[in-house]
N, C-alpha and C positions, 0 to 999 in steps of 0.2 A: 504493500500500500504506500502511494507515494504521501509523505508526508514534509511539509514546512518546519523549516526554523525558525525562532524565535527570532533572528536577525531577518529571515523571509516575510515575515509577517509584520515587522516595522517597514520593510521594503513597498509591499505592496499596497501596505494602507498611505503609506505617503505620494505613492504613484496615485492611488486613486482619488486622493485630496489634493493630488495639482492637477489632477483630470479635471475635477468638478471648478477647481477656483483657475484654469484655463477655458472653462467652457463658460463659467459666468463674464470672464473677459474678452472671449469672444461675441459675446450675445451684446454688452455694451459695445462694442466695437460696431459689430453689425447694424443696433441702434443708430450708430452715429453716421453710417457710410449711408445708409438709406434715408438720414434728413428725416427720421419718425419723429424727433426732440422738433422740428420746424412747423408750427401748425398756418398754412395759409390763409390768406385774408380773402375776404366774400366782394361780390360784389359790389356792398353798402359797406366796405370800408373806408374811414375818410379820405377824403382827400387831398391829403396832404402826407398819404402812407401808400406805401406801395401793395397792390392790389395782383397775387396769384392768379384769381380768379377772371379780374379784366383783362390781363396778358392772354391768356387760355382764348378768350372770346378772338384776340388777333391772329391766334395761331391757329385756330378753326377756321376762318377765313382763308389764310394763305394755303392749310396744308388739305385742306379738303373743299373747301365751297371755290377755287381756284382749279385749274385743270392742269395739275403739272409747271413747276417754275422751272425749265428747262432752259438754256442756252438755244431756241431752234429755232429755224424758220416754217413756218409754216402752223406755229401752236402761238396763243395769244396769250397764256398761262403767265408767264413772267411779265407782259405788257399788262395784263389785268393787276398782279401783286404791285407792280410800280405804281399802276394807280390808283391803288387802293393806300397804301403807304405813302401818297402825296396828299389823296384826301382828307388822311388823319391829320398827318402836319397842317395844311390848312385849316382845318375845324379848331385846331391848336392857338393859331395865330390869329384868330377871326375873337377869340375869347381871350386872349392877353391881355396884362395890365397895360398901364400908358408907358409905366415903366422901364419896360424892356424891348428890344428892338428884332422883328423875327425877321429872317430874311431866308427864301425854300426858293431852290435850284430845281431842275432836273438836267445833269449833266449827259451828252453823249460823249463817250472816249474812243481815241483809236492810238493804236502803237503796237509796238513790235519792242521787242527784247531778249537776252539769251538769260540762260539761268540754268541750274544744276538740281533735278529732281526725282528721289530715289535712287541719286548716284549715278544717273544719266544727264548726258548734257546735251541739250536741244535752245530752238528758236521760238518765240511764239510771235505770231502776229494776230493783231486782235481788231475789231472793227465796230461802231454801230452797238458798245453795251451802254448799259442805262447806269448812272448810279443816279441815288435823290441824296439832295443834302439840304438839311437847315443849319441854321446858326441864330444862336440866341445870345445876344448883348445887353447892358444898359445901355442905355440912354448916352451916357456922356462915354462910352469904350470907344477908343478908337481904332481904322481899321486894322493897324500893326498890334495891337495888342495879342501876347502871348491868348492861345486858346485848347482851349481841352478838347480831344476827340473822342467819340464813342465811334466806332464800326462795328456792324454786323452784314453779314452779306444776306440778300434775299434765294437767291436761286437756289435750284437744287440736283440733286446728284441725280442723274437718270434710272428712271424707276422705281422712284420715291418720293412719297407726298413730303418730305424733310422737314414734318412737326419738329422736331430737334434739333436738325443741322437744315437750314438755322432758323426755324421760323421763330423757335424760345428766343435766340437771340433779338431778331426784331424786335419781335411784341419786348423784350424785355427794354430795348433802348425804346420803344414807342412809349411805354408806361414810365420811364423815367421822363421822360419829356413832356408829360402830363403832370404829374405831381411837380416840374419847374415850373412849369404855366399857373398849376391850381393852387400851388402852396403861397403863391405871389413870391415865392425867391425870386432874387436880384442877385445871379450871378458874377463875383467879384472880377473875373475874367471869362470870356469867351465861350461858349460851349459848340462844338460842329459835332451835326449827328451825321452820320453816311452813312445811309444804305448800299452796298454797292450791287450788283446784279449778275458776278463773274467771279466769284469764289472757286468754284467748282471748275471752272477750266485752269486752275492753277495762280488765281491771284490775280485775273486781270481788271476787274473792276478797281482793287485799292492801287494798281499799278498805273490805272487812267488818272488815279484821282493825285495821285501825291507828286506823279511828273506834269500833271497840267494844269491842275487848280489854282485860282488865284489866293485862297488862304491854306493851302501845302505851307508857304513857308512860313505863316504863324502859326503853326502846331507847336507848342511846348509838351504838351504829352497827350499819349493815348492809352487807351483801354480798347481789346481786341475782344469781342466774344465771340467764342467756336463753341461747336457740341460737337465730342468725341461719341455720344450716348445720348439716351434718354433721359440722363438726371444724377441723381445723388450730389455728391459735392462737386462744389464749383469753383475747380483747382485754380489758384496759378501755377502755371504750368512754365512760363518761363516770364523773364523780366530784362530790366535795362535797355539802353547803354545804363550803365550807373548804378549807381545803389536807392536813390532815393523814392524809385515810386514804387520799392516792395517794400522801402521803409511806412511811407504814410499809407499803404494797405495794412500793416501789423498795424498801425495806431488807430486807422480808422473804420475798420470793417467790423463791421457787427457780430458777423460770425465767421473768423480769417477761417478760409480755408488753403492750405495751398502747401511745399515743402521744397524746398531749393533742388532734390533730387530729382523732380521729373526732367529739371534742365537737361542732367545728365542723360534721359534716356530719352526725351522727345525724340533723339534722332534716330533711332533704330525702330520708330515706328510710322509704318508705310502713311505718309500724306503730309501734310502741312496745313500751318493758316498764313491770312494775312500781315499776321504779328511782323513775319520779315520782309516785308515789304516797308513799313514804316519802320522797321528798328536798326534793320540790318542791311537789305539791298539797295537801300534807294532814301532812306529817312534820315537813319540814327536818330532817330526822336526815341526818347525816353517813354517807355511804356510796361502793361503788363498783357501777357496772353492769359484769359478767364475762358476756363472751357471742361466743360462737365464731360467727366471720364469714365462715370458709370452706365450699365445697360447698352453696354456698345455690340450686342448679339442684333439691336434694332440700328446699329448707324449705318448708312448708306445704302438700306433693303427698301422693300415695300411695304413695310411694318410696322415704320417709323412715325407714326401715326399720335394724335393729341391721347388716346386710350393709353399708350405707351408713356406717357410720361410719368416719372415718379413725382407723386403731390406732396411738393413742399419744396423742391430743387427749385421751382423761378422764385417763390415767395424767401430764398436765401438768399439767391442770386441777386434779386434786385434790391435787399434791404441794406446787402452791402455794398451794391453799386451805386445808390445814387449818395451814401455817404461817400465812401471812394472819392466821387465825383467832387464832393464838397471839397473835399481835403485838397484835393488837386488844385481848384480854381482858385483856391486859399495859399497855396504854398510860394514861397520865394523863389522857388529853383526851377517854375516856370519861366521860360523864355524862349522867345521864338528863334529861327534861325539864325539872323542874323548874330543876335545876341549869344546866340550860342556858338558860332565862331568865335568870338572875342575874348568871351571866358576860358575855354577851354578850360572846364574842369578837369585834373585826374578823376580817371577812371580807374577806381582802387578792383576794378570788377564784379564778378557776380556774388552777392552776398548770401550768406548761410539764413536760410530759413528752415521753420515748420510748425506747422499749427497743431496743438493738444487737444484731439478729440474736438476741432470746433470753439475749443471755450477763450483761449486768447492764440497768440504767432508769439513764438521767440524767434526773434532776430536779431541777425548780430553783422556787423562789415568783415571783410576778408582781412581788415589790418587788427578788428579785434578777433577775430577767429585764430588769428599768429596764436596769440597769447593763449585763448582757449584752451587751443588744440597742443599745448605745448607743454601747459601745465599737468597735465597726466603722465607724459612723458617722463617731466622731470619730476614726478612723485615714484613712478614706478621706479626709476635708478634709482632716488632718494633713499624711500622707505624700508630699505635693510638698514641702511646706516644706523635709522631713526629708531630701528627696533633691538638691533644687536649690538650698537659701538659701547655704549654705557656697561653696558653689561660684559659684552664678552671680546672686545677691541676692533681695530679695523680688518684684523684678518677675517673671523667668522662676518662680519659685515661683506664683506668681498664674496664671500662662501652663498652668504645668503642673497644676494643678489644673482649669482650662478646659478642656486634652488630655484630664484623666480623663474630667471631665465627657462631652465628646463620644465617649469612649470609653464611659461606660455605654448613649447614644441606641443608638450603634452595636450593640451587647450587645443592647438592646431591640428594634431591628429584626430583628435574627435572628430570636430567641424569640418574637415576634410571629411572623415567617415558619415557622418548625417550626410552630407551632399551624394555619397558613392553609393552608400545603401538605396538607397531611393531610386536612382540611376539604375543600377541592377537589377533590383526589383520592377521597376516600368518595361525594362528590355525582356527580362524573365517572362513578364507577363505579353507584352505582344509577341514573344516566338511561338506563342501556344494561343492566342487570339487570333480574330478574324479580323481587327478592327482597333484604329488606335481611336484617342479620342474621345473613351467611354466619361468620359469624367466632364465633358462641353457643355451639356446641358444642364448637369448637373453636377456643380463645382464642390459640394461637401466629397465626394468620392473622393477626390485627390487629396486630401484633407486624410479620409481614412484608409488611402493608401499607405500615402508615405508620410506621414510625422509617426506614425508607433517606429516603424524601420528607421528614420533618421533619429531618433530618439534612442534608439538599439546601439545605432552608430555611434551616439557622444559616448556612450556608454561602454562601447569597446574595449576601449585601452583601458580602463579602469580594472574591465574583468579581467583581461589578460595580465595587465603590469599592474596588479594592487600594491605593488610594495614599490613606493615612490623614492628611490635612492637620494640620500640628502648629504651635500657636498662640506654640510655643518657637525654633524652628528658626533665630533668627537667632541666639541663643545656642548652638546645638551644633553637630557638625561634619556634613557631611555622611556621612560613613563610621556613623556613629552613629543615623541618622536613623530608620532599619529596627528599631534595638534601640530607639528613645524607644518607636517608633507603637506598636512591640509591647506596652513597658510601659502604655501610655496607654489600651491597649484590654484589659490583661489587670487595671488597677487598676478599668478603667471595669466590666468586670464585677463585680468584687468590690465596687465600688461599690452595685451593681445589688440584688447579693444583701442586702447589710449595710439597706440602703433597703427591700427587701420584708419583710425579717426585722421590724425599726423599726415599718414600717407595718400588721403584724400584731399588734405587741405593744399599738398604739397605740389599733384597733378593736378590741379584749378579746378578739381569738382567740386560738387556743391553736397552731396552725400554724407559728410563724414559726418555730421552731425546726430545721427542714429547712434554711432560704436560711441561717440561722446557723452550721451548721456548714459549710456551703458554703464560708462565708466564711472562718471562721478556719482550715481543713485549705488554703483558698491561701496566708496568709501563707508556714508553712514551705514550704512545695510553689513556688512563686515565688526564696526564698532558693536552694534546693538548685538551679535551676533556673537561675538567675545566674551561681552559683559553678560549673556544668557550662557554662556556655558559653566561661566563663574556659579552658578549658581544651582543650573540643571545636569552639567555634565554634556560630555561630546556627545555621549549614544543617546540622549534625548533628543525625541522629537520635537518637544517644547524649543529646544534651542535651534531645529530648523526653522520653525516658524518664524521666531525672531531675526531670520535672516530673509526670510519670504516676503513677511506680511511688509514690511519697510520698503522692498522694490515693490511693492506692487504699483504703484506710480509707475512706476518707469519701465515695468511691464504691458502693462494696457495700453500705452504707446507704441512698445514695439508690437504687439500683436494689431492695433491699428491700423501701423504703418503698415506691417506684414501682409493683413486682408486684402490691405488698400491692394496691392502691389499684388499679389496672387488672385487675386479677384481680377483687375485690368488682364492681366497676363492672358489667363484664363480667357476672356472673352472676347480678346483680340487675336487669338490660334483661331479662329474660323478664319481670317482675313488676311492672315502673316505670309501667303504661297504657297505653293507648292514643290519640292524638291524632287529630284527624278531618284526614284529606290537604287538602292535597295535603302540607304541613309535617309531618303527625304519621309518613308514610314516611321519613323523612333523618332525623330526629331521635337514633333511637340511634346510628347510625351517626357522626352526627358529634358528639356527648358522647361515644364510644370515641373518635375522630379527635382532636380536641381534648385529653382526656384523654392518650392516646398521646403526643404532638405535647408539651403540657406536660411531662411526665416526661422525656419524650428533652430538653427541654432541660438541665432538674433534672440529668440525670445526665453529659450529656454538656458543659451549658454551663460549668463551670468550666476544664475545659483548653481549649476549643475556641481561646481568645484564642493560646496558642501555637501549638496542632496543627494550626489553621487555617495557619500561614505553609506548609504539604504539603498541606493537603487542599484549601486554596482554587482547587481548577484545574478548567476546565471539563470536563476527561474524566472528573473524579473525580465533580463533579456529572451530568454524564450519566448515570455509571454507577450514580449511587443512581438518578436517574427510572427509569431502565429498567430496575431491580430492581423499584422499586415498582409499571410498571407488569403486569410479569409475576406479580408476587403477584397482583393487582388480576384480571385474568385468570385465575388458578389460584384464588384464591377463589372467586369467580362460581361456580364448579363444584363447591362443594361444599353439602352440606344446613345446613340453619342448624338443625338440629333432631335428635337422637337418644337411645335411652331413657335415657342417662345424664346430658341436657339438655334434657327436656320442655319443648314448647309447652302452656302453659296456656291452657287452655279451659273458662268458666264456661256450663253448661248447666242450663237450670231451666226446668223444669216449671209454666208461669204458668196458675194458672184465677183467673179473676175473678169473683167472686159480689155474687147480693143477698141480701140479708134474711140466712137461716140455712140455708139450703135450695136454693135457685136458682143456676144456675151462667147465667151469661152470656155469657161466652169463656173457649178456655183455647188454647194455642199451648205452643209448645215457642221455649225465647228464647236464643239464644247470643252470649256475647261472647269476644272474646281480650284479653287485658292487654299486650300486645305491640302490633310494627309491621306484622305481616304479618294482612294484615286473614282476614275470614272464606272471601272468594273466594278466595286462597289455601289457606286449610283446605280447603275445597272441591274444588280441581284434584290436590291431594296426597292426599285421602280421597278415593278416589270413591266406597265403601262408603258412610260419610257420606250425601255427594253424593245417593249414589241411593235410600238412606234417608228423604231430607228430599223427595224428588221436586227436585231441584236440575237444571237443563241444564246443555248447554255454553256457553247465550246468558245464562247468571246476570249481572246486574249489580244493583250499587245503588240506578238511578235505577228499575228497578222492580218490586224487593224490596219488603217491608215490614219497616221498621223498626223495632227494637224500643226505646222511647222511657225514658229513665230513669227513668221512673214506675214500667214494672214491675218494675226492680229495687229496689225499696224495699225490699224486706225484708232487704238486706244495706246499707244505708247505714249511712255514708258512701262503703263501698266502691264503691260505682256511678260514684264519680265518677274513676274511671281506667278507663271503658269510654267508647268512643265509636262510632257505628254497630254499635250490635248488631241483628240481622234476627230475627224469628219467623216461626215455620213454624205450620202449623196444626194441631190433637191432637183426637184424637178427647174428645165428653166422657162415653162410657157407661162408659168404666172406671173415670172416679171417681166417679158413686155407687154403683158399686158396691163401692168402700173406705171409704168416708164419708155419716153421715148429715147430718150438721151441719156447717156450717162457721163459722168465727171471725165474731163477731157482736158487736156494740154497741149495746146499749140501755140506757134511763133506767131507774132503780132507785125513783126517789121525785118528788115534783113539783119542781120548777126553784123557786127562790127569786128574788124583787128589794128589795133594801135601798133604802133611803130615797135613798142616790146616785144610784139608777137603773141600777147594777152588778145583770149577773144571773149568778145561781149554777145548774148542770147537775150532774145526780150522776147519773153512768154505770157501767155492769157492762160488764167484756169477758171474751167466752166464747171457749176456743178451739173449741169443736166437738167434734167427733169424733177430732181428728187426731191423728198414733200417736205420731210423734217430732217434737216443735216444737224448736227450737234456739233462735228468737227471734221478739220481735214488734216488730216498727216501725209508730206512731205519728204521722201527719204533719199537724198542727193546723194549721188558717186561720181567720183571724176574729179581729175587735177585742179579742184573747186582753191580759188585765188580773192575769191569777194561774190559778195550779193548784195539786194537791194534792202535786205531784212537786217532790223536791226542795227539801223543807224549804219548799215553798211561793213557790221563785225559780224563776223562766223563762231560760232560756237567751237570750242573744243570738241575735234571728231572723237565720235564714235568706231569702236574696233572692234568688230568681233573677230574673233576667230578662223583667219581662212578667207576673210573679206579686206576690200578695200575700206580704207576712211569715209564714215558718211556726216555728213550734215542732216540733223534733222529739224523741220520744220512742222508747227502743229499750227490750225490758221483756222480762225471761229469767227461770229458775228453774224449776224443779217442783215443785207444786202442783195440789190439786185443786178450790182455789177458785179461784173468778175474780177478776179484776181490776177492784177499782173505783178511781174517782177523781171530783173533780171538777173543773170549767174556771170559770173566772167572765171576762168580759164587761163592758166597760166603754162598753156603750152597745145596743142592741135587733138590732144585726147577724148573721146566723145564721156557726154556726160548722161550719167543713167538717172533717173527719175520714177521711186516706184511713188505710185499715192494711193493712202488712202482716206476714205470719206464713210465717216462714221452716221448714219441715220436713224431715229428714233422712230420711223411707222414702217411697221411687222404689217407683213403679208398675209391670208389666211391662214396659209401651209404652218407658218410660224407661230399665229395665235393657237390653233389646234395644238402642235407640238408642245408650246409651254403649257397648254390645260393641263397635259399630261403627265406634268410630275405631280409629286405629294405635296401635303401643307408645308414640311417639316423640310424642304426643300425652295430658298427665297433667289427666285430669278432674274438675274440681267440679262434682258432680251434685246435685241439690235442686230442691225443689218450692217454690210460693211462691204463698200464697191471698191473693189484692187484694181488699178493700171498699170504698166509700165512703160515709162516715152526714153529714146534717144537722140539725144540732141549731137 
């Protein structure tokens, strides 16, 4: 009969009282990420407070009583939101005090520029977008006066009513601009609202407005709102040039939400906002990017819907925007361009933030973060000195800084082993699965995969190596020997943290602030924890708590952060691409495993140095594997996919033509942006399946391929698909929607200059087609200059086995065409593939898409490929 030790039995009852007082810190945690603490206000809220409720009523309008806010020609969806968002401005300005002075544009833009996105570098030219803008003054401002921006874009991502991205946004700057009007504020300086109408093609609405507007160069600061999701908190996400406008968000925001780290990762996540268009490409105006990071399973689907949003995310949103606001129009470090030439502030760079649970922001600048971050450092060398020189001189002080020492390695093998077990175990589990991914629609699974096995991990070395070799020991008593290791390995962690914190601060991230407070919530937590053992002894559990209950502050933070950050993770692997196998199947799985595996050390590796002298027993480790591998099991079993967690599926309609007239091929082309390939969509849709004429012998080796060429007409995007297949499409149904199709030819005779440079001047037609959304561009050839972009080329493009191409991506409505010219810096012909991206589906196509399941969210589009030589 297997039976427990009296040391087992302290083991498992402390494991199962940091289970419970973990799971109560999660459920506060989860409280706070879902904005349940935020109750919204009604539609009879004053008016002179920001109104949830009246927002909602704008984003019903734009994301449903509106037909699609697309970039296209041929749909009036984005022309009806522009005027619906000029009439509110109007109704605004018709009911103004005398006080203030309202002044509403409707700007058209046009331009062309190069830029770098998703780590692709292309051209864009842009033509005929709308943005609206107001600006509210007093009376006696005048026109140079520094001014505050709000932006949000109206438009939307193609096949998606975009309640979130960005209609919240709107309505959220339309309802601030209401409460200016009705509170009778007199803004101290300037306010400009922009709606801009071109987000979604990459930034061209803020990119019309900040190179051609006549108040571009009175902006002293902006505020960006994006939706990454449907709601929850409403990060800053990133900030600057400068420190000071995430200083007066700590001071002014109602409820700071935001943390210096997402700086660090915004870029490894597929998209962008407008922020760098004002901050960075084209502004340096001082600002913040605010953009809701949760429920991102609805961002850029057709799902996206006002039912989707989380109730209470705008009613935070805008309680801390229009103070934000205040704070900005008030501040001295407003000043508009020119002034800001003159000053030229240092720029100490990106300052350290993060806000506790909602309730206030600690912030700090990078010249105080030196000090911070430096001060743990030098406690950790210190603090042998401090404990051993009096006592036992500077040799065993020397000694015990060595014990730290080998007390952080110790620390570090752990947390190495939490990240590896989890990793093995996710791999363990999909060689014997049908399916990664089980854990997407439902993120507690990852959760009870891998923290009992990462928790196994910290716990490793401890089993293995219980006798902690101390480089002191001829100096203390043997009765004490158990109390040095202990200390040796709980400074050596603390070491550990105060070292990563340092190392953060040191490579200009913005992160380190997490292992910082790790560090300093041990000092007291250690003391209290001393002075209970004085009293309870070491093998009391009494004297663990006294080391518990003191971090729990600075526990419930890391587990916050930790949600935050595995939660986003989490619901952004539907969207992150897809990799060609046999590697690109294991890959989400172990970024959650790893991820997971990190955190759980985060949260649990500051006591573990104590709690480990109970939990270091093999039955207690046994007992996590064999939780883990039961979850691991009961996973497997569920769908990685349901309508509240859509499988995205890009579907398009490719016909490839010549001339203007001639169709060549045309296929039906599918990709997934995930791990679970197409034959998987397949076994799961048999509808699908039997739509496409699909068997049950489907395989890859001889499928037909569908090659990233034909998705051109959404590049860059193409480059997070891998193995997509086309099927074959009948071609009588498109001429019979189209007479013409997108065409390029010469306009006048070609020119050659005395260099021996020759010049081409070309027309591009779209044809016939009803709703274009965009055209892509893809130039080869001894390209020397073009007419795009101020006459500068992009950094080419390389693939593999190809020549250098230029790429151009070219949007707007219009009913001229497009011309340009290329010039040639030697007698080489130049190739030209295009394509032309359109929004209205054929019937063949509408049938097809009826034909997947709920639990599968569709981007539908057609896309006409050419090839010219010049």
């Amino acid at each position: 009969m297997f039976r427990l030790s009296s040391g087992d039995v302290a083991g498992f009852k402390l494991l199962f009282s940091l289970a419970v007082m973990y799971g109560v810190l999660s459920m506060v945690a989860y409280y706070v990420m879902q904005v349940k603490f935020i109750t919204p206000l009604g539609l009879d809220a004053p008016l002179d407070r920001f109104s949830e409720a009246r927002a909602i009523q704008h984003i019903r309008v734009l994301a449903h009583e509106i037909d699609g806010r697309q970039v296209t020609e041929g749909r009036q969806g984005l022309h009806d939101a522009a005027k619906y968002i000029r009439t509110q401005l109007e109704m605004l300005k018709d009911r103004a005090g005398s006080n203030v002075r309202i002044e509403i544009e409707e700007n058209i833009v046009n331009g062309s520029f190069n830029m770098m996105f998703l780590g692709h570098s292309l051209s864009l030219g842009y033509r005929n977008h709308t943005n609206i803008v107001m600006r509210i003054s007093s009376i006696d401002s005048k026109d140079t006066d520094p001014a505050v921006l709000l932006n949000a874009h109206f438009d939307s991502p193609v096949g998606s009513p975009g309640a979130s991205d960005c209609g919240s946004c709107v309505a959220s700057i339309l309802e601030v601009a209401r409460i200016t009007i009705d509170s009778g504020w007199e803004p101290p300086k300037p306010l400009i609202f922009l709606f801009n109408g071109a987000e979604e093609l990459f930034m061209l609405g803020s990119h019309g407005f900040i190179t051609t507007h006549k108040w571009r160069n009175t902006i002293g600061a902006f505020i960006n709102l994006e939706a990454s999701g449907a709601g929850g908190l409403d990060y800053v996400c990133q900030s600057g040039p400068g420190s000071w406008p995430s200083q007066l968000y700590a001071q002014s925001a109602v409820r700071p939400m935001g943390n210096s780290a997402a700086q660090d990762i915004f870029g490894i996540v597929p998209g962008d906002t407008d922020y760098r268009m004002f901050a960075t490409d084209f502004g340096s105006i001082p600002g913040l990017d605010i953009i809701f990071v949760h429920g991102g399973y609805f961002y850029h689907t057709s799902t996206d819907s006002v039912e989707r949003l989380l109730p209470g995310s705008i009613q935070g949103r805008g309680d801390n925007l229009f103070n934000v606001v205040k704070a900005f129009t008030n501040s001295s470090k407003l000043q508009n361009a020119y002034d800001r030439g003159l000053t030229k502030e240092r720029d100490d760079g990106h300052p350290m933030f993060f806000d506790y649970l909602s309730w206030f922001l600690v912030y700090y600048s990078r010249r105080q973060g030196m000090i911070f971050h430096s001060i743990p450092v030098a406690m950790y060398i210190l603090i042998p000195f401090f404990l051993r020189f009096s006592k036992y001189g500077l040799r065993c002080s020397f000694a015990a800084l060595f014990d730290f020492m080998k007390g952080t390695l110790f620390h570090v093998i752990g947390v190495i082993l939490a990240v590896i077990f989890p990793i093995v175990f996710s791999v363990l589990r999909l060689l014997f699965a049908g399916q990664s991914m089980n854990w997407f629609a439902h993120p507690y699974l990852a959760y009870m995969m891998f923290i009992p096995c990462s928790v196994a991990g910290m716990l490793f070395p401890r089993v293995c190596w219980n006798f902690f070799p101390l480089s002191q020991s001829v100096y203390i008593l043997k009765s004490s020997k158990e109390e040095f290791a202990e200390e040796a390995r709980y400074w050596g962690a603390f070491g550990l943290y105060a070292c990563i914190s340092m190392a953060y601060f040191s490579f200009g991230l913005s992160g380190g602030f997490l292992s910082l407070s790790l560090a300093v919530f041990m000092v007291p937590a250690w003391i209290l924890y001393r002075l209970s053992v004085k009293y309870y002894g070491i093998e009391s559990l009494r004297s663990a708590a006294f080391l518990v209950v003191p971090s729990i502050p600075c526990l419930l933070h890391s587990v916050y952060f930790s949600g935050f950050l595995a939660q986003f993770l989490i619901e952004k692997m539907g969207m992150m691409g897809s990799l060609p196998p046999p590697h690109g199947y294991f890959i989400p799985d172990v970024i959650v495993a790893t991820t997971i595996g990190a955190v759980t050390g985060v949260c649990v590796g500051p006591i573990l140095p104590v709690i480990g002298h109970w939990l270091a027993r093999s039955s207690v480790v046994q007992f996590l594997l064999h939780i883990s591998v039961i979850a691991l099991a009961l996973t497997s079993q569920f769908f990685p996919y349901s309508i509240d967690a859509p499988k995205r599926v890009i579907l398009q309609h490719t016909v490839v033509t010549a001339d203007s007239g001639k169709i060549k091929d045309t296929s039906y082309d599918l990709s997934v942006v995930d791990s679970n390939a197409l034959p998987y969509l397949f076994k799961h849709a048999p509808e699908v399946a039997k739509e496409l004429h699909v068997d049950s012998d489907f395989s890859f080796e001889t499928a037909n391929l569908s090659y990233r060429e034909a998705w051109m007409g959404i590049y860059p995007l193409s480059s997070l698909f891998s193995r997509s297949l086309k099927f074959p499409a009948s071609k009588d149904e498109i001429t019979r929607h189209y007479r013409y199709f997108p065409h390029i030819s010469t306009t006048k005779q070609e020119t050659i200059s005395a260099d021996g440079s020759r010049r081409v001047y070309l027309e591009f037609s779209l044809g016939s087609l009803k709703e274009v959304w965009v055209s892509v561009l893809n130039i080869t050839g001894p390209i020397s200059g073009w007419s795009f972009a101020n006459s500068t080329l992009p950094a080419p493009e390389i693939i593999k086995g190809a020549p250098p191409s230029y790429i151009c991506r070219l949007s707007g409505v219009a009913n001229e065409n497009w011309t340009f010219w290329l010039e040639t810096n030697s007698s080489g012909d130049i190739r030209i593939e295009v394509g032309v991206v359109e929004q209205y589906l054929m019937d063949s196509m509408k049938i097809l898409k009826s034909r997947f399941p709920e639990w599968v969210d569709i981007i539908a589009l057609s896309s006409f490929l050419s090839t010219y030589i010049f």
